[in-house]
Every structure is written in structure tokens, then in C-alpha cells.
C-alpha positions in Angstrom: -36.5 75.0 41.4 -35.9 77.3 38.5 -39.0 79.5 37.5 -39.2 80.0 33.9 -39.6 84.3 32.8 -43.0 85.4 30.8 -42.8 88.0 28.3 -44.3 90.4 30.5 -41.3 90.2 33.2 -38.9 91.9 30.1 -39.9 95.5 30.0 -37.8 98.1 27.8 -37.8 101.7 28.4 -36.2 104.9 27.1 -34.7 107.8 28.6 -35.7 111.3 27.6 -35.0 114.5 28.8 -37.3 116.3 31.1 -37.2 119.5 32.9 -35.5 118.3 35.9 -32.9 115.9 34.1 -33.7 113.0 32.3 -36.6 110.6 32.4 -36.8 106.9 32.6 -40.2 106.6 30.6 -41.8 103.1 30.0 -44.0 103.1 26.0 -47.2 102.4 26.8 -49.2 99.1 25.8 -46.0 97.4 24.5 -46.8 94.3 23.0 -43.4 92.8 22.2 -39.9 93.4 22.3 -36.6 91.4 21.5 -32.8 91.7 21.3 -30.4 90.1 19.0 -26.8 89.9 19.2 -24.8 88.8 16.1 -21.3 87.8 15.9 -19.4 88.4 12.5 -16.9 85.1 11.7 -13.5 85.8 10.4 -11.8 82.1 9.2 -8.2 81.5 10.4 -6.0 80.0 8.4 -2.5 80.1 9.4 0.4 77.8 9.6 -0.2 77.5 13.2 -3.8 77.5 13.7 -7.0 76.8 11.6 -10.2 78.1 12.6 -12.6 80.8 13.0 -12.0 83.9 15.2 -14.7 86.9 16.2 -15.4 89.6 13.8 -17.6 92.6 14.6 -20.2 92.1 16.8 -23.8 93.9 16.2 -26.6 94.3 18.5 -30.3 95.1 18.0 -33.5 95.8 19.3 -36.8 95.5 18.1 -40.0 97.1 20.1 -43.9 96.8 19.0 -46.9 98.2 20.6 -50.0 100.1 20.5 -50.5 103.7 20.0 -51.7 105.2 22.6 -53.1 108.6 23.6 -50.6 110.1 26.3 -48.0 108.6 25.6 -44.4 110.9 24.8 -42.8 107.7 23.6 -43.9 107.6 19.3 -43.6 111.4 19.0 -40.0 111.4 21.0 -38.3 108.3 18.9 -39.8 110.0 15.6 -38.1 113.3 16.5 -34.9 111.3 17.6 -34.7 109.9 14.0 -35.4 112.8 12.3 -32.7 114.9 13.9 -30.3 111.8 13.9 -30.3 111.6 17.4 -29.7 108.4 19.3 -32.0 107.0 22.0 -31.2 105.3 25.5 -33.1 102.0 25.5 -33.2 99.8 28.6 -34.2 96.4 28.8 -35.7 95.7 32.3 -35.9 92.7 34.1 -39.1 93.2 36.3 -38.4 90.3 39.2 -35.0 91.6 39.8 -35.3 95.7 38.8 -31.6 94.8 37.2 -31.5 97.1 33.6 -29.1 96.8 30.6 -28.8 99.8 28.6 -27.2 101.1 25.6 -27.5 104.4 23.2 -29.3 103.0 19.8 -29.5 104.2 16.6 -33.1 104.2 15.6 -32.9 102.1 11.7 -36.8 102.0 11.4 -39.7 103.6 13.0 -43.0 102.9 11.3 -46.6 103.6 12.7 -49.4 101.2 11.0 -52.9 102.8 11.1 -55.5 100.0 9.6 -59.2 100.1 9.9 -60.9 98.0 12.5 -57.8 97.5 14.5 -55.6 98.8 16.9 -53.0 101.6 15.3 -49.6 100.3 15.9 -46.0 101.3 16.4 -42.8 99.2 16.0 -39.5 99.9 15.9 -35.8 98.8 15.0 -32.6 100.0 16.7 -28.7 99.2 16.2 -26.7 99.4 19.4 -23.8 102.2 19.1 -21.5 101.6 21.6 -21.4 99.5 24.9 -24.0 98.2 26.9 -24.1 99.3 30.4 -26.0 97.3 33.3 -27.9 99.4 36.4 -30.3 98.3 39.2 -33.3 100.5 39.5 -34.8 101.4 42.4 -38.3 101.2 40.8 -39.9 99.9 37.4 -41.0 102.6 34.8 -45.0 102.5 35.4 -46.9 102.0 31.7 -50.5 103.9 30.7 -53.1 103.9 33.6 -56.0 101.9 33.0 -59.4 103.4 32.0 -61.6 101.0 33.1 -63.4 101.8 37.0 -65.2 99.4 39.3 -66.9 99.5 42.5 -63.5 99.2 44.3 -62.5 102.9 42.8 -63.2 105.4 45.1 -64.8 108.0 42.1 -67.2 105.3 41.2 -71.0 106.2 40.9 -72.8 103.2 39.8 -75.7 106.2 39.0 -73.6 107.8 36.0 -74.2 104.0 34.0 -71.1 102.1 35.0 -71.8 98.5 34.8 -68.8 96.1 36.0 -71.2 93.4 35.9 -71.8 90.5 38.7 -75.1 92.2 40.1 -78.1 90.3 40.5 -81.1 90.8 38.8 -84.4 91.0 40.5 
């Protein structure tokens, strides 16, 4: 039986340098993310043979989320694009850890700050070179969750935590 994939199960990442080497970093809160690949068509026309034939072949990404505090991932693309520098994106299937990764030229980066709603990131890359495929041994982890409930060991339902489900008497 084959199981069909949910967004969620396609993560991307970025590498970026840390102290100790580089850094497989996942963005925080992404909220979508897609890649395209586009073949150009060159039409044959020969005394042998009529048809069409491959041309160049272009490949892009696109990546949206939500800005979030602690997170290295807006800051380090917007430096990357302003010093022309190129970014390793992965794209990471999360059921089998298998990764696809290229070196992207970032084409747009724009942050959207409205009132009453989230501030946003998304961001458009061109593929400059091959891709190359990886198995990780582990899956980038994403922003830690703020929220606490009695299962935490730091809660204190005294400092005005309510999670709810009590009942009232």
C-alpha cells in the first residue's frame, strides 16, 4: 500500500558555518517550501530528424515562513545576498532522512512585517551547479516550543499556568 507524503514530511535546511565546521540548521516555523525544475526546448529540424531536443535546464526553490526570535536563518541568507554569497539548501525527506542538496543563488529575500499578523520571510533561489543527494543521520530540529504543561518537569501550576482540563468545584 503506498502512503501518500504531507507537507510537513519535506523539510529544507541550510548549511552555515559555525565554529567547529559547518552547521546543518533547519529555519524555524517554515510554513512552505517548493522546488521547480524547468527544462528549456530547442526544436530539431534536420534532414534526418524533426523534433525537440533539451536546452538548459534551471532549478529553483522557493521557502516561506515566520520570523522568529532565535532563529540565525533570516539574518544569515540576508548577509549571503548581500555579499553575493551562495547558500547550501537541502531538501529533506523526514521518513527516510535521504537529503538533496545544491549551492543556490539567493534571487529574492523579502521580509513582510504587517500589523495584526505574523511577520513573515520568504525567499527565492536559482540552483548553481549540481545537486548532490546524502543520508543524514538525524533531521535538523526547528524552534522549541514555548508553551508548558503539567507533563514539563519546571511546571508550577502556582506561577498562573493554565493548560486547561481541570475541574471546577
Amino acid at each position: 500500500m503506498a502512503i501518500e507524503y504531507r507537507g510537513e514530511e519535506i523539510l529544507f535546511a541550510v548549511e552555515i558555518p559555525a565554529e567547529e565546521g559547518e552547521t546543518l540548521i533547519r529555519p524555524f516555523n517554515q510554513t512552505g517550501g517548493s522546488t521547480s525544475i524547468e527544462a528549456d526546448e530547442i526544436e530539431l529540424d534536420t534532414k534526418d530528424k524533426t523534433g525537440s531536443d533539451y536546452g538548459k535546464i534551471t532549478q529553483t526553490i522557493s521557502l516561506e515562513g515566520i520570523i522568529t526570535e532565535g532563529d540565525t536563518f533570516p539574518d544569515y541568507v540576508k548577509k549571503a545576498i548581500r555579499n553575493k554569497g551562495f547558500v547550501k539548501v537541502y531538501e529533506i525527506n523526514t521518513r527516510t532522512k535521504k537529503a538533496e542538496h545544491g549551492l543556490y543563488m539567493i534571487t529574492s529575500f523579502e521580509r513582510e512585517f504587517s500589523n495584526d499578523d505574523f511577520a513573515t520571510y520568504s525567499l527565492e533561489g536559482t540552483l548553481n551547479g549540481d545537486v548532490c543527494t546524502t543520508d543524514l543521520d538525524e533531521i535538523p530540529t526547528g524552534a522549541q516550543s514555548d508553551e508548558t504543561s503539567c507533563d514539563d518537569p519546571g511546571y508550577n501550576p502556582d506561577e498562573g499556568t493554565d493548560v486547561g482540563g481541570g475541574v471546577e468545584g
